[in-house]
N, C-alpha and C positions, 0 to 999 in steps of 0.2 A: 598778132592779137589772139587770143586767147578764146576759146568758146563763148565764155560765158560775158566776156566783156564786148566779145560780138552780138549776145545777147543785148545788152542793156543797151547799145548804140538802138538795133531795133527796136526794141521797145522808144526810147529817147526819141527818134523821129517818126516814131508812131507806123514802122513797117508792121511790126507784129505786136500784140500786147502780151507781154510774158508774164506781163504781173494783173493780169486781169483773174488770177489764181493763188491765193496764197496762204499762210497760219492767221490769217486775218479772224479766226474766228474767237472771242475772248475765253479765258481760263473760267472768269464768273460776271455772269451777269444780275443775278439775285444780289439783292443789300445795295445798289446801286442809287444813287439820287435818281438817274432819271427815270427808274423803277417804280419812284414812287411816289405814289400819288394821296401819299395820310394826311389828316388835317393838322398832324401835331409835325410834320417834318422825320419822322421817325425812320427811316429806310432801312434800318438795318430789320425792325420785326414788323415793317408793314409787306417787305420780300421776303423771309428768310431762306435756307439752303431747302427745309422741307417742305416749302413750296413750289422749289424748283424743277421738280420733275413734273406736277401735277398743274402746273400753273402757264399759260402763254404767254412768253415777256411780248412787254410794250415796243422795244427801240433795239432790243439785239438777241443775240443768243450765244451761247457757250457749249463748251464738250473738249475730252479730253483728245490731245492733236489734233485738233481738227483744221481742217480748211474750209475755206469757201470763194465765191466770187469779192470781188473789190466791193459790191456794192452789198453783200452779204442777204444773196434772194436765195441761194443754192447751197446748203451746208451741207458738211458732211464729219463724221468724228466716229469714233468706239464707244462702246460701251462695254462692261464686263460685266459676268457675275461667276461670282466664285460655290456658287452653291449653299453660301451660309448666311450672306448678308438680308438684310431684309428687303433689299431695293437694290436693284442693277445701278452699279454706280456709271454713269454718266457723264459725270463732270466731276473736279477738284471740288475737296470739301475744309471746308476751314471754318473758324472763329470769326464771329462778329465783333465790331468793335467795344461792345459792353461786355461780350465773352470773353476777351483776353485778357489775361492779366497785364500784357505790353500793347494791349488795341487786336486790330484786325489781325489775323494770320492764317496762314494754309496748312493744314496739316496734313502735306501729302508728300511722296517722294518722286520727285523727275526729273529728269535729265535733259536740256535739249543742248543736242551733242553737236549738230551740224547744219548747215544752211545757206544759201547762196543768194546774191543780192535777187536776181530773179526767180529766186526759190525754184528750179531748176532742178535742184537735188535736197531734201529735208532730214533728219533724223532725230528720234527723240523716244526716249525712252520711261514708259511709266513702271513703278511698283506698285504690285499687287499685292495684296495679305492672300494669302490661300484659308486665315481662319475670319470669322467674322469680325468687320472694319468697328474700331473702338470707337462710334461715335461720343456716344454717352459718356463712356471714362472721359474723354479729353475736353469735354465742354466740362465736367463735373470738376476733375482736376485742376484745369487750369481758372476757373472761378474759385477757386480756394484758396489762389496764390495769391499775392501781394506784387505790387510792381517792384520788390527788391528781388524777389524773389526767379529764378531761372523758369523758365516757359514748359510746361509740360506734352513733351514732344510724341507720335507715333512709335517712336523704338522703345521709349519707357514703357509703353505696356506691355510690353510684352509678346505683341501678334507679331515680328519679325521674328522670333527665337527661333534658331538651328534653320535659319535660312528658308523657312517656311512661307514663298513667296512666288509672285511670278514677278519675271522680267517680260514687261512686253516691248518691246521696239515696233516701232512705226514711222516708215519711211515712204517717202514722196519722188517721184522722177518722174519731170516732163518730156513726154516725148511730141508737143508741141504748145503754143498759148492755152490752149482749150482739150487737151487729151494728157492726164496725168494718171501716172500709174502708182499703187499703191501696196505696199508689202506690210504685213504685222506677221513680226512672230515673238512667238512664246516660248517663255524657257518655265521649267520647273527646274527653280534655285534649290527646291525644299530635298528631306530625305526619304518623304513616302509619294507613294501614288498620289495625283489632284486632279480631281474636276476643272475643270473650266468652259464657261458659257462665253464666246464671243460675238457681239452684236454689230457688225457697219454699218451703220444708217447714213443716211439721206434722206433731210427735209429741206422742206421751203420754212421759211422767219415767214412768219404770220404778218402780213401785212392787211388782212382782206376783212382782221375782226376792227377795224379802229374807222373806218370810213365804207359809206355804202354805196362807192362808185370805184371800188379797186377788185378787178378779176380776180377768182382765184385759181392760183394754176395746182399741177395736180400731178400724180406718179403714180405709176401703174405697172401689172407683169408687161414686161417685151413681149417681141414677138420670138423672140431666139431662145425663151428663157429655156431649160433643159436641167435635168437631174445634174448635167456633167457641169452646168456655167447657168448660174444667179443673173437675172437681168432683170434691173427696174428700171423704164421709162420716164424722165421728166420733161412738162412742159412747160414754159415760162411766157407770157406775151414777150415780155422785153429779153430773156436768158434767150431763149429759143428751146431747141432740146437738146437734151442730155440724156445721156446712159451711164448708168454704174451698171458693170460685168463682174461676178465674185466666184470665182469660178471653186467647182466644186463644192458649191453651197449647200446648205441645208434649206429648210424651210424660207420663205419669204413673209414677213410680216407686216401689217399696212393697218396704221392708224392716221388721226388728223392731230396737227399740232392747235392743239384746242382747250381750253381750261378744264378741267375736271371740279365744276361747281360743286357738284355731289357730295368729293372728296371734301374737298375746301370749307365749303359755306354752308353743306345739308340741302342743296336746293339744286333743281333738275337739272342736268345738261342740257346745252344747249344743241349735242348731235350724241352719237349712240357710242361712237369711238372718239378717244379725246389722246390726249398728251402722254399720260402715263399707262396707256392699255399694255405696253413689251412688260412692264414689270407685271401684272397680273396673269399676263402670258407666260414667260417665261417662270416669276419667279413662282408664281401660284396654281401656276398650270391650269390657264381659265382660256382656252383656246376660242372662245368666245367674245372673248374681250376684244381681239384684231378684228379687223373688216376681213370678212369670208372671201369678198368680192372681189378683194386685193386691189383695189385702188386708196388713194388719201393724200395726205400732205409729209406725210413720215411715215421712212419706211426702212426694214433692216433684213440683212441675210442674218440667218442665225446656225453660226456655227457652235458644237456641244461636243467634246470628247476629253478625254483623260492623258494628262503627262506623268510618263515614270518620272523617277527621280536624273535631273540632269536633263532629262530631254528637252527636243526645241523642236517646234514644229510651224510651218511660214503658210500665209497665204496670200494669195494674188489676188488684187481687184484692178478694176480700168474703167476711171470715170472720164468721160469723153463727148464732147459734139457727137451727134449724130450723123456722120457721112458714110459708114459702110457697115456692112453685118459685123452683128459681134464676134461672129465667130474667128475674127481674124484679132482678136482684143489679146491672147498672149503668144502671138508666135514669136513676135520679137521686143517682149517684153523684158528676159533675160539679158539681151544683149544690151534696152536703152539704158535700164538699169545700172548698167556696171560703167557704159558711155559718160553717163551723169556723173558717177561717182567719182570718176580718174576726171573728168572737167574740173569736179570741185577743187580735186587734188591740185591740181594745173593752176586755179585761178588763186588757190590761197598761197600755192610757192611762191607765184608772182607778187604778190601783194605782201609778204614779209619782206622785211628786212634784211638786208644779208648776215648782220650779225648778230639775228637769234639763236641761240640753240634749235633743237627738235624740241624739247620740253616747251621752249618759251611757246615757238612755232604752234604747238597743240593749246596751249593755253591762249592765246591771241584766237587760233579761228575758234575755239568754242562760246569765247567770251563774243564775238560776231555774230555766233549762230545764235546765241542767245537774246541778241538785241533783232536780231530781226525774226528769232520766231513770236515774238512780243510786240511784233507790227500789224495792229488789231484794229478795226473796224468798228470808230463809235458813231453813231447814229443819235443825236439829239437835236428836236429843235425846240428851244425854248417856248417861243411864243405857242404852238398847239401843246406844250406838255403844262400851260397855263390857265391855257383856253378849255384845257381837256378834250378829248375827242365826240364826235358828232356820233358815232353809233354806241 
């Protein structure tokens, strides 16, 4: 038997939970019914996408690859900025259904390449514009068209020409239920020098704004944190704790995942750091806007440097149970890594066919990895999304 299908027996009779971790986190949560709460039924513009940074969803949360626990208390995803856009992109952005000329759509580019039933080993790769994200053209364009008419896609503007782009890959290997390690690296696809701002956060899903008898847990610097290795602390009544390790980090930055009323409605917060403070951080350079104190509900290492042309450059994080110093978070991080990756090898030879090609072979596991990085985490319950909430 196979590693990973030794995996899933322990998991199955409940020896270890391998899946108590996974891509369970969705692509979008904004535009959602259960988002919304209008009196005309509207969901598409009572949430829309530019709400989505500044705004606390109700029932889930989203971000690009991300993960989290099965019960979705612990997130964790990327964020970028490229230096041009006006807003750290965050999450997949797409058309609403009255914006398409075919309905809803995503207009973004990604790849998810690889995945194992107990997600064990992950891979998936986003595109980045290196020049500013065409929001505007592609809502403007594609409300021009007709539904005969063909979709007005991301590469028709333009911002992919001569290759002017990042590849980021983002990969996942458990080195146990609750200790996952984490790899993103960057390519510069393009032909000149790029900026690039990378942000991994880790928050808690807001649970603590919708009823006034729910704790709220919290994240903070470790105690291991150091110039050389990034450490944030999480607490959870019911999670327990957790460490994300990002080693070689930059700055550490801590907000609460919190509504930004101000933004939204013109009327006061309800706390001093809210949801969207990394974008005014980073994009606006308002150092002011994170919590000084370094505690909150969200928080990210913030990596900033420059790709030549062709370059690629990786880094390592380790989010993990709290049972020993961090400092022991990548000695053998290289080695699970690659353990993972020849398991995957291992479990998808076994699982083909004998008489696929290697072509078929490669198109069989990606179209796998695809249906289970798409194994998400919805949270609704009717009756209180009826009732509305008591706080």
């Amino acid at each position: 038997m196979n590693p990973e299908k030794s995996r899933l027996n322990e998991n199955r009779e409940g020896g270890k939970r391998w899946h108590l971790w996974g891509p369970y986190l969705s692509e979008r949560q904004w535009g959602t019914v259960r988002e919304d709460y209008s009196a005309d039924g509207d969901a598409w513009n009572y949430f829309p996408h530019d709400h989505a940074r500044s705004r606390a969803y109700r029932w889930g949360e989203d971000g690009i690859g991300g993960i989290c626990d099965y019960k979705q208390r612990l997130c964790f995803a990327f964020a970028f900025w490229n230096g041009q856009d006006p807003f750290l992109k965050e999450r997949l952005f797409g058309l609403s259904g009255p914006e398409g000329n075919h309905g809803e759509d995503v207009k973004e580019i990604f790849f998810f390449e690889d995945n194992t039933p107990t997600h064990s080993y992950m891979r998936m790769t986003y595109r980045y514009p290196q020049a500013a994200y065409p929001y505007e053209e592609l809502v403007r364009q594609n409300g021009q068209r007709t539904r005969t008419e063909p979709e007005f896609e991301i590469w028709d503007t333009g911002v992919l020409r001569e290759n002017r782009y990042f590849d980021l890959t983002i990969e996942y290997a458990k080195a146990a239920p609750d200790d996952i390690l984490i790899r993103v690296t960057a390519r510069n696809c393009g032909p000149a020098l790029a900026p690039l701002h990378l942000l991994p956060t880790l928050w808690f899903r807001n649970t603590w704004s919708w009823a006034a008898d729910v704790s709220r847990p919290n994240l903070r610097v470790g105690d291991d944190h150091s110039v050389a290795m990034g450490v944030i602390e999480a607490s959870h009544d019911a999670l327990g704790e957790y460490r994300l390790v990002a080693e070689a980090a930059g700055p550490l930055l801590f907000t609460e995942n919190e509504t930004n009323r101000e933004r939204l409605y013109g009327v006061p917060n309800n706390c001093r750091h809210v949801k969207d403070s990394f974008h005014d951080a980073v994009v606006r350079g308002n150092a002011a806007a994170v919590n000084q104190d370094q505690m909150g509900t969200k928080a990210a290492a913030h990596y900033q440097f420059v790709l030549a042309p062709g370059e690629t450059r990786s880094f390592r994080l380790r989010l993990q149970k709290i049972l020993q110093p961090a400092l022991h978070a990548f000695g053998d991080f290289d080695r699970i890594f690659e353990q993972r990756r020849q398991e995957a090898d291992e479990f998808y030879r076994a699982l083909a066919p004998a008489c696929l090609s290697a072509e078929h072979c490669a198109i069989q596991r990606q179209a796998l990895a695809g249906m289970l990085w798409t194994k998400q985490y919805y949270h609704y319950v009717v009756e209180e999304w009826l009732e509305g909430d008591p706080a």
